[in-house]
Every structure is written in structure tokens, then in C-alpha cells.
C-alpha positions in Angstrom: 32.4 -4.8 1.8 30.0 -1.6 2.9 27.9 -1.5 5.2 24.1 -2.1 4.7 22.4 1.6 5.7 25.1 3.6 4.9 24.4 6.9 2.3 24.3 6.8 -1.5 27.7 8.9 -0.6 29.6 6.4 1.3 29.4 3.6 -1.9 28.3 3.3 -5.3 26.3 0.0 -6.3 24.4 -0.8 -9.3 21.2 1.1 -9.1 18.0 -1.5 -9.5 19.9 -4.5 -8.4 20.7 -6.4 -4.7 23.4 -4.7 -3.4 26.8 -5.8 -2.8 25.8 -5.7 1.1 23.1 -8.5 0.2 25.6 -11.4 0.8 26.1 -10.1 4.7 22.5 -10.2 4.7 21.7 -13.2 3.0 22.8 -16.5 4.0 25.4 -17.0 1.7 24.1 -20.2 0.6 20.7 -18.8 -0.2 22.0 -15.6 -1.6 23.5 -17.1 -3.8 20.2 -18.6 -5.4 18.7 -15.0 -4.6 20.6 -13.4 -6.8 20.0 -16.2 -9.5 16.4 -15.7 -9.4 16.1 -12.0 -9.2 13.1 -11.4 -11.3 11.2 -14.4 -9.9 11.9 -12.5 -6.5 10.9 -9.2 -7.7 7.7 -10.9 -8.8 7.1 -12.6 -5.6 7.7 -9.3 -3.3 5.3 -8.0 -6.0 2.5 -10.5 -5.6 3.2 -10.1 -1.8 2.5 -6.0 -1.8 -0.3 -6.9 -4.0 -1.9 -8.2 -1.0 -4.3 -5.0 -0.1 -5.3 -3.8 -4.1 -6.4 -7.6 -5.2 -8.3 -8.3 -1.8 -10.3 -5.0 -2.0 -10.1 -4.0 -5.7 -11.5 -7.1 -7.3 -14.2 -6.9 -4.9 -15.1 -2.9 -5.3 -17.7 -3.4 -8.6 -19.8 -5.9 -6.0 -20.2 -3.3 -3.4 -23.5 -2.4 -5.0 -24.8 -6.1 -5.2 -23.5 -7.0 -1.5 -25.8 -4.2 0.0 -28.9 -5.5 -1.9 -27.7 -9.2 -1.5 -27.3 -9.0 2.8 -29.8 -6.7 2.7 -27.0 -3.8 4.3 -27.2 0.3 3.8 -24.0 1.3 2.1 -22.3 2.6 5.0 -22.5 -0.7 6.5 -21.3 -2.2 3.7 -18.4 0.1 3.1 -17.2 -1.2 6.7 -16.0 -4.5 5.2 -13.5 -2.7 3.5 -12.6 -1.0 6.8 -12.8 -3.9 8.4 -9.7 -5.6 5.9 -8.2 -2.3 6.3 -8.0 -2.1 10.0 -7.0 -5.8 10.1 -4.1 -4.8 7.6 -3.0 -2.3 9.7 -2.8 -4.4 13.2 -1.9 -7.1 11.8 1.5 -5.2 10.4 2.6 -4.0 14.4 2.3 -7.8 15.1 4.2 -9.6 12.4 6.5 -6.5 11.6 8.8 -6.9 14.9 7.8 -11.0 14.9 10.0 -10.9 11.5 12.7 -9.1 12.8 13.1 -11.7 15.7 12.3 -15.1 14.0 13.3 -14.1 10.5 11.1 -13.4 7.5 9.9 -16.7 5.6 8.1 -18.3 9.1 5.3 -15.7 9.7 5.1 -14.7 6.0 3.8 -18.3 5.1 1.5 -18.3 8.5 0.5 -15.4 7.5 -0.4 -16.5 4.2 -2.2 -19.3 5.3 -4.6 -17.8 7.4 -5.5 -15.3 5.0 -6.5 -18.5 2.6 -8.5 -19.5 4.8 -10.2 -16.2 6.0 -11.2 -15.5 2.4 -13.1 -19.0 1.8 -15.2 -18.1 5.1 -15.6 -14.5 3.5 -17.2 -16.3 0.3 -19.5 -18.3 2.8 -20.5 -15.1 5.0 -24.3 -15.3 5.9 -24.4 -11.7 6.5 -22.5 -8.5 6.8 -21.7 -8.7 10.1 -20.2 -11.9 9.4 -18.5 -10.9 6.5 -16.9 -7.6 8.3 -15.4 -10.0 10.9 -14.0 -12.3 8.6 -12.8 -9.3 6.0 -10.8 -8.1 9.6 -9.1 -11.8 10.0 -8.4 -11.7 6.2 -6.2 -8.5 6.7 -4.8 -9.4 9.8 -3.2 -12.2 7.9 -2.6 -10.5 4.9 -0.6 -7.8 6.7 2.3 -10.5 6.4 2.7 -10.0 2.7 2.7 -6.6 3.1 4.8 -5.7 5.9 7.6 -8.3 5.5 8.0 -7.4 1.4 8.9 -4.1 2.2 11.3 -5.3 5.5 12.9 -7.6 2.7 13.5 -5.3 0.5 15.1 -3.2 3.3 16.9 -6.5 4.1 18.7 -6.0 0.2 18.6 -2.9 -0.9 20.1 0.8 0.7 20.1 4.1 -1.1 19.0 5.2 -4.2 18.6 1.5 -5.4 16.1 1.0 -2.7 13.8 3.9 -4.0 14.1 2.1 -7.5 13.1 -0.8 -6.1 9.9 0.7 -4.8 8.9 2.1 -8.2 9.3 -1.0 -9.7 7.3 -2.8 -6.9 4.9 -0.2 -7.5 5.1 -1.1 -11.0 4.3 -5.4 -10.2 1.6 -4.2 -7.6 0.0 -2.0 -9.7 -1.1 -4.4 -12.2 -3.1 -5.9 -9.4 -5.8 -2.7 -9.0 -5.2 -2.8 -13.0 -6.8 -6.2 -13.9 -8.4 -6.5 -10.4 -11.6 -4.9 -10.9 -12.0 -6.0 -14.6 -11.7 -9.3 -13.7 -14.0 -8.7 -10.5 -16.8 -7.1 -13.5 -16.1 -10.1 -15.8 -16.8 -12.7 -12.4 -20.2 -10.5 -12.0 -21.5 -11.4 -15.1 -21.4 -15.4 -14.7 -22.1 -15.3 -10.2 -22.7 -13.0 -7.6 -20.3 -11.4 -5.1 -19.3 -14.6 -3.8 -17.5 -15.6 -6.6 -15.3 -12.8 -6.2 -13.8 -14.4 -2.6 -13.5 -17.6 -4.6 -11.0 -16.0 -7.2 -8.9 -14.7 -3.8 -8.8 -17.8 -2.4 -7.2 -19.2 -5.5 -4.6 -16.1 -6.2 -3.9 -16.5 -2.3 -2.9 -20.1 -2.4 -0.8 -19.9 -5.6 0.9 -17.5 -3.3 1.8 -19.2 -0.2 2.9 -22.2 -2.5 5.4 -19.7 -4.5 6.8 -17.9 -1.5 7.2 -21.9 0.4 9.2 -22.9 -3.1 11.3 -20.2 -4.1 11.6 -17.4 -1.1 14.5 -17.6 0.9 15.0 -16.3 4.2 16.5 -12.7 3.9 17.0 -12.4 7.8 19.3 -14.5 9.5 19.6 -15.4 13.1 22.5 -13.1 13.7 20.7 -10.2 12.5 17.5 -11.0 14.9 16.7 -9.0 17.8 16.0 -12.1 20.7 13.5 -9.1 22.5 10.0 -10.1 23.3 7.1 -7.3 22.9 9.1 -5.0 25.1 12.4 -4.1 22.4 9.8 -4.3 19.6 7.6 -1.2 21.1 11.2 0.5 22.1 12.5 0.5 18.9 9.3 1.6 17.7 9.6 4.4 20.1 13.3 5.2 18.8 12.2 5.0 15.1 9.1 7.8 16.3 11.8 9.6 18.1 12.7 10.6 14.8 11.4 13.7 13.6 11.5 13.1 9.7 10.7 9.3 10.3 7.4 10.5 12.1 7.4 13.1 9.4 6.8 11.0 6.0 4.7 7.6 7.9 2.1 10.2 8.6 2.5 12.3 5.5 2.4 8.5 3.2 -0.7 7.5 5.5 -2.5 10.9 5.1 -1.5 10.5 1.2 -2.9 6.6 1.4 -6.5 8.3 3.0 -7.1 10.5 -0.3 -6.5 7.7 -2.3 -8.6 4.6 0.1 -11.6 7.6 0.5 -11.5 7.4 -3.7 -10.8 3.4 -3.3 -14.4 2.9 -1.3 -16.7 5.7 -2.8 -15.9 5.7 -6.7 -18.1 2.9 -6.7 -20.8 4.6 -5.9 -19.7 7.8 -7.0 -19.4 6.1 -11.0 -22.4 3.7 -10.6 -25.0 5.5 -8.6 -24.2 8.9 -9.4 -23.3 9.1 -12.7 -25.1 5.9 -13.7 -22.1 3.8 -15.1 -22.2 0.1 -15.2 -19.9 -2.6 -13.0 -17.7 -3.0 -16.3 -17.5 0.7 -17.4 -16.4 1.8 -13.4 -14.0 -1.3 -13.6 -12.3 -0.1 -17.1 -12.3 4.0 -15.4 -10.7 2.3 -12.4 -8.0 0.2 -14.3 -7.1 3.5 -16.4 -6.4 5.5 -13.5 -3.8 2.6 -11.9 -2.5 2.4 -15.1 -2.0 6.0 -14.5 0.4 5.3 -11.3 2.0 2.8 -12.6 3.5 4.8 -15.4 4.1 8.2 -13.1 5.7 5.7 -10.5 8.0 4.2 -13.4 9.2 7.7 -14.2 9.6 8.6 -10.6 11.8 5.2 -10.6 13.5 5.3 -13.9 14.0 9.0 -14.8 13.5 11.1 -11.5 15.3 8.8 -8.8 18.7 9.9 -8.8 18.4 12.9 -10.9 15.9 14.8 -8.4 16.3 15.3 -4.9 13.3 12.5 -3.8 12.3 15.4 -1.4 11.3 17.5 -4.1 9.7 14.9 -6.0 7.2 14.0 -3.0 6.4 17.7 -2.6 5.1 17.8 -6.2 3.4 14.6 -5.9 1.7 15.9 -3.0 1.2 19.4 -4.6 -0.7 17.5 -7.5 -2.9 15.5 -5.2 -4.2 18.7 -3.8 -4.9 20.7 -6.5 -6.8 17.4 -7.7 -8.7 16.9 -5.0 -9.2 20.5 -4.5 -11.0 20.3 -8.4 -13.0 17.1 -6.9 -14.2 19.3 -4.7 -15.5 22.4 -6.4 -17.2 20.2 -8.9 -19.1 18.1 -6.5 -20.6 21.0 -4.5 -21.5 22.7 -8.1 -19.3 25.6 -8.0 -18.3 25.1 -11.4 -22.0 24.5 -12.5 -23.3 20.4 -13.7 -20.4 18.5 -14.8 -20.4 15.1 -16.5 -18.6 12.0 -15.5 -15.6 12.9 -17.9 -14.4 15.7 -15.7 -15.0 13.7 -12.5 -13.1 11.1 -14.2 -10.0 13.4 -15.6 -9.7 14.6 -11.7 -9.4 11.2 -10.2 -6.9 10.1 -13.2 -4.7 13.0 -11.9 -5.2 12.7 -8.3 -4.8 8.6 -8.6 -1.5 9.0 -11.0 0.2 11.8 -8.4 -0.2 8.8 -6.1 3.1 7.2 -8.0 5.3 10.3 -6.7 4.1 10.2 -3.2 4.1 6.8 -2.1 7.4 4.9 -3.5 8.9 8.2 -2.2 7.2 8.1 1.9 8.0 4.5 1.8 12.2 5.1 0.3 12.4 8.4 2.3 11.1 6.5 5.9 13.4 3.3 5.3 16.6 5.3 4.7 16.1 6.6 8.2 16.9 3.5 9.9 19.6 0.6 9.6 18.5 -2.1 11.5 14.7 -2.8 12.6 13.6 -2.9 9.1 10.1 -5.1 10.0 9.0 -2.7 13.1 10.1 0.4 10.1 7.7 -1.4 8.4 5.1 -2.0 10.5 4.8 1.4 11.3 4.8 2.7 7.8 1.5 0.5 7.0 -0.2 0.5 10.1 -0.3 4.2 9.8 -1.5 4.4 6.2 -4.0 1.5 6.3 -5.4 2.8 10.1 -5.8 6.4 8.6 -7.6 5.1 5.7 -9.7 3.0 7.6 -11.1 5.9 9.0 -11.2 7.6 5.8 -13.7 4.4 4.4 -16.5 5.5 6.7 -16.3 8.9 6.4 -16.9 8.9 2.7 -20.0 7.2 3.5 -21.7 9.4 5.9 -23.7 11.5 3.5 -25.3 8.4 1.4 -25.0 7.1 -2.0 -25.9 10.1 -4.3 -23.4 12.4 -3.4 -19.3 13.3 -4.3 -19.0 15.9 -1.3 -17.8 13.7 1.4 -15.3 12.0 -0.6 -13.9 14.9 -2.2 -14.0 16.7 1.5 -11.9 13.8 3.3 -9.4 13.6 -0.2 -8.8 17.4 0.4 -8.2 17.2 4.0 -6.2 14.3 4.0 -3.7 15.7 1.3 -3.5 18.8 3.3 -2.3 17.2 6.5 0.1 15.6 4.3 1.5 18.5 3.1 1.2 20.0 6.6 3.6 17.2 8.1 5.8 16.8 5.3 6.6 20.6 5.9 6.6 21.1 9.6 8.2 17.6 10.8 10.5 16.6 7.3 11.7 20.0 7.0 12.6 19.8 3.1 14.2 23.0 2.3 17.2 22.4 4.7 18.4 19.7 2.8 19.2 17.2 5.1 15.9 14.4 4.6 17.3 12.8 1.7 21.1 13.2 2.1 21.4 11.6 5.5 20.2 8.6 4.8 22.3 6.3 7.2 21.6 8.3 10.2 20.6 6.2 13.2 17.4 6.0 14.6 
């Protein structure tokens, strides 16, 4: 039977499905059952990833309304989304390495939990102060879905397979910033913002039930590390120690900025700006996910395993340049007054390049390591969600009624991308993609 981490070379299984390593991974009694309820899985490792688009995307089309509702200047406002983000972020160093020591299912449904309960006190907030703190605990739990998903998906999947399985993630989780702000529009026309959390809490406890009834543990004890806080920051130092690891986390969390500075200012760039309503932003927004979620299903189903994944991030992050370099020119009025359409067309591209560049980071990062698949994936998150919690403020600094600063931090971002997928992953020799069992 192989080995679970070794190259696309050393064995050959079905692409898109659990590898034949799964059952040395899976408790054979439970793996069995995994591999009987495949799809509901997949759906379930979707829902989980969805985590971050349906707890900030539903709510984008209210950002307007909260500042007049708690009496907040946008900027202040736009730090609730910071405030989930940067809980997302921490919240992944901490479960990431607890899941690799007590297993996956017992701080995913803790984690879950708490974020239910972190999103009713968000729909009772009495201010903004109050509702950045509780938007933090509500990522800090929510990291849980995030983080161990993708360390489950390690737990299954090696190769090429695993790549595929990232598209097709991408493909579950994009429905979520899809549907999410229509539905957060539609919930605007019958109550206020509040509403919104309401809807969360209700998504979020379908959940936790789902993954309690039909998850089973991926991890078991013989593959847990016994270490305390001490192994879990040195293997985070060994993965680091990594030069192409360190390479595409901070390229995929530069990439993550451009899109979370478009994530927290389109709304006011659409609605104040350019004057659009709550359901016209929320039907722009759903066409340009729908956009990633078709470029990702190609990168998954026609360019995985055909293209060197190497060369398909470089284009990917090629694309989300010139995009953002477009975005840029058109909102200092180089190119003279421009409408919303060609604002619009930019963000489509820049939003659907987002489907070569992130499955890719993610795939690329993974294949570096064999074991520590939850601290892996800790450190991929915690680096995309800190950096764009940085980005959220930034895009806020010049007020409501101008494109510059978002279009400044999306061009900046992708070119420090580029700058470390170059200098630290080292593309042109090869050797990123191929060696793909190479320890840490």
C-alpha cells in the first residue's frame, strides 16, 4: 500500500477520489463509511471552508446601514470585518496543531459551537465596539471549519488528486459568496442588519449538527503528535524552514489581500460611488464568484494534471495584476470618467484569476509536507486571513467616495505575490511541483 505524501511519480490513484492511502489514515471502521458517503463529505468539508465567505459576505450589503444604525464612520465599521478576519487567522495557529494532537472531529465541533453562539450575541450587539469584539470571537471559532477541512483533506488526499480536490472545494465554497449576499439583500428588504446574524446562526447550527452525525475522525491516535505548544511552534518552524513552503503561504496570503481589500470596499465602492442599490451590488458580487468558481473548475478539471500547477499560479497571479493594475488607472482618472461597467468588468477578472491562485497556493503548500497537516494548515490561513486583515483598514483610510485606496492595496498585494512566488518558489527550475513528498 503507498505511502500517504509520496509524489504523483511514486503511485498512480484515481484522480478526484480518496486515495488508496485513506484506509492507513482512516480508522478502518470509519473509512469504510467515508468512502460510502463521499459526496456527503465533500459537501460537509465544503460547508466547513464556507466558514469565512457566508460570515462576511451575507453581511457586506448592510455595511452601509450598520454605520448609520450604530451611528459608526465607515472605517470603524469596516473593522468588524477585520475583527472576524483577525479572529480567523489566530484562531487557525490554535486549533491547527490542537487537531493534529487530539484528532480532528473534537475541536471542529467546539469550534463550531462557539461560533453559534458568537453570532447570536453579534445579532444582539448594542454598538460597534461590541459587535467588533464579538465578530473577533466569531472567527476565532470559526477558524475550526476552516483550518481542519483543509488538514482533512490532507489527511485523504496526496498528489495531483489533492489539487483536484481543492478546485472542487472551491467549487462547494464558492456558492457560498454566490448566494450569500443575495440572500443578505433579500433579508434587507423585510429587517435590518440584524437579521443577517440571525440567518448565520441558523446556517451555523445546521452545521455543527451535520459534522456531529456524519463526519468521522480522519486522524487517529497513532498518527497524533502527544507535544504540547512547544512541538506545535517547532514544526511550524520546520515547515517555515522551507523555502518554497514560506514561498506560496505568503504569495496565497498576499493573493487573499487583493481579493479581502475588494471584499470590504466594493460595497462602498458600487453603492456610494457609483450609486447602485444593496440588491444590484449583491447580484455584481454573485457574478463575479460565479466567475471563480468556473476558472477554479477549469484549473481543477482541465488544467490539473495537464499544466505544470507552477505555471498555472504564475498566470493566475499575472491576471490579478494586470486587473488590479486597470483598477487602478481608472480610479485615479488616467483613462478619463468611467462608468460602473468597466469598474465592474475589472473586478470580474481580478475576482475570477482568484480560481488559479488560490486552489493552487493551498495544493502547492500541502505537497510540501507529510505529516503536520493541521499546523500546514494553520499557517496557510493565518497568513492569508492576518494579511487581509490589514488589507480591510487600509482600503478605508481615504473615505467612502473614492476607488484609489482599494485599487492601491489590490496592486501592491499582487505584486508582493508575484515578488515571493519568484524569489522564494523558484518556478523556472522545476523542482516546486515535482517534489512533492519532500520532507519538511
Amino acid at each position: 500500500m503507498p505511502e500517504r505524501g509520496c509524489t504523483t511519480h511514486d503511485h498512480k490513484e484515481p484522480e478526484g477520489h480518496i486515495t488508496e492511502a485513506a484506509p492507513a489514515v482512516v480508522p478502518d471502521s470509519r473509512g469504510a463509511a467515508l468512502r460510502r458517503t463521499g459526496l456527503l463529505v465533500t459537501f460537509i468539508l465544503g460547508g466547513l471552508t464556507a466558514t469565512p465567505p457566508l460570515a462576511m459576505d451575507m453581511y457586506l450589503p448592510s455595511l452601509p446601514e450598520v454605520t448609520k444604525s450604530l451611528h459608526a464612520p465607515a472605517a470603524t465599521v469596516q473593522l468588524t470585518l477585520t475583527g472576524c478576519l483577525a479572529g480567523m487567522a489566530l484562531g487557525q495557529l490554535l486549533v491547527g496543531p490542537m487537531s493534529d494532537k487530539w484528532g480532528r472531529r473534537r475541536p471542529l465541533l467546539t469550534g463550531l459551537v462557539v461560533y453559534v453562539v458568537a453570532t447570536v450575541l453579534c445579532a444582539l450587539a448594542p454598538s460597534v465596539e461590541a459587535l467588533v469584539a464579538f465578530r473577533l470571537v466569531q472567527g476565532l471559532a470559526g477558524a475550526a471549519g476552516i483550518v481542519i477541512a483543509r488538514a482533512v483533506v490532507r489527511d485523504l488526499y496526496d498528489g495531483v488528486a489533492m489539487a483536484r480536490f481543492f478546485s472542487t472545494l472551491m467549487l462547494i465554497s464558492g456558492v457560498a459568496p454566490i448566494v450569500a449576499p443575495l440572500i443578505g439583500g433579500q433579508i434587507l428588504r423585510v429587517t435590518d442588519w440584524r437579521g443577517v446574524f440571525v440567518v448565520l446562526t441558523a446556517v451555523g447550527a445546521a452545521l455543527t449538527a451535520l459534522v456531529w452525525v456524519k463526519l468521522p475522525e480522519t486522524l487517529p491516535p497513532v498518527e497524533r503528535h502527544g507535544g504540547g505548544v512547544g512541538e506545535a511552534l517547532r514544526s511550524m518552524r520546520t515547515l517555515l524552514a522551507d523555502r518554497a513552503f514560506t514561498g506560496y503561504t505568503i504569495a496565497g496570503g498576499f493573493a487573499f489581500a487583493a481579493l479581502f481589500a475588494y471584499i470590504s470596499a466594493s460595497p462602498f465602492v458600487i453603492q456610494e460611488i457609483y450609486g447602485a442599490s444593496p440588491q444590484t451590488f449583491s447580484l455584481l458580487f454573485g457574478l463575479n464568484s460565479v466567475g471563480l468558481v468556473i476558472v477554479g473548475q477549469i484549473n481543477g478539471k482541465v488544467l490539473v494534471g495537464r499544466v505544470s500547477l507552477d505555471k498555472v499560479l504564475a498566470v493566475g497571479l499575472a491576471v490579478i495584476t494586470l486587473a488590479a493594475t486597470a483598477l487602478l488607472l481608472m480610479s485615479t482618472g488616467v483613462l478619463g470618467e468611467v462608468g460602473l461597467a468597466p469598474v465592474a468588468a475589472a473586478l470580474f477578472v481580478l475576482m475570477s484569476a482568484m480560481g488559479l491562485a488560490m486552489p493552487n497556493t493551498q495544493a502547492l503548500a500541502l505537497m510540501r509536507t507529510r505529516h503536520n497537516a493541521g499546523s500546514a494548515s494553520a499557517l496557510l490561513g493565518t497568513s492569508s486571513f492576518l494579511i487581509g486583515a490589514v488589507a480591510s483598514p487600509l482600503v478605508g483610510i481615504a473615505g467612502e467616495h473614492t476607488a484609489v485606496p482599494m485599487a492601491v492595496v489590490q496592486l501592491a498585494a499582487a505584486l508582493v505575490a508575484v515578488a515571493c512566488f519568484v524569489a522564494l518558489c523558484r518556478p523556472w527550475n522545476g523542482r516546486a511541483a515535482e517534489k512533492l513528498g519532500e520532507e519538511n
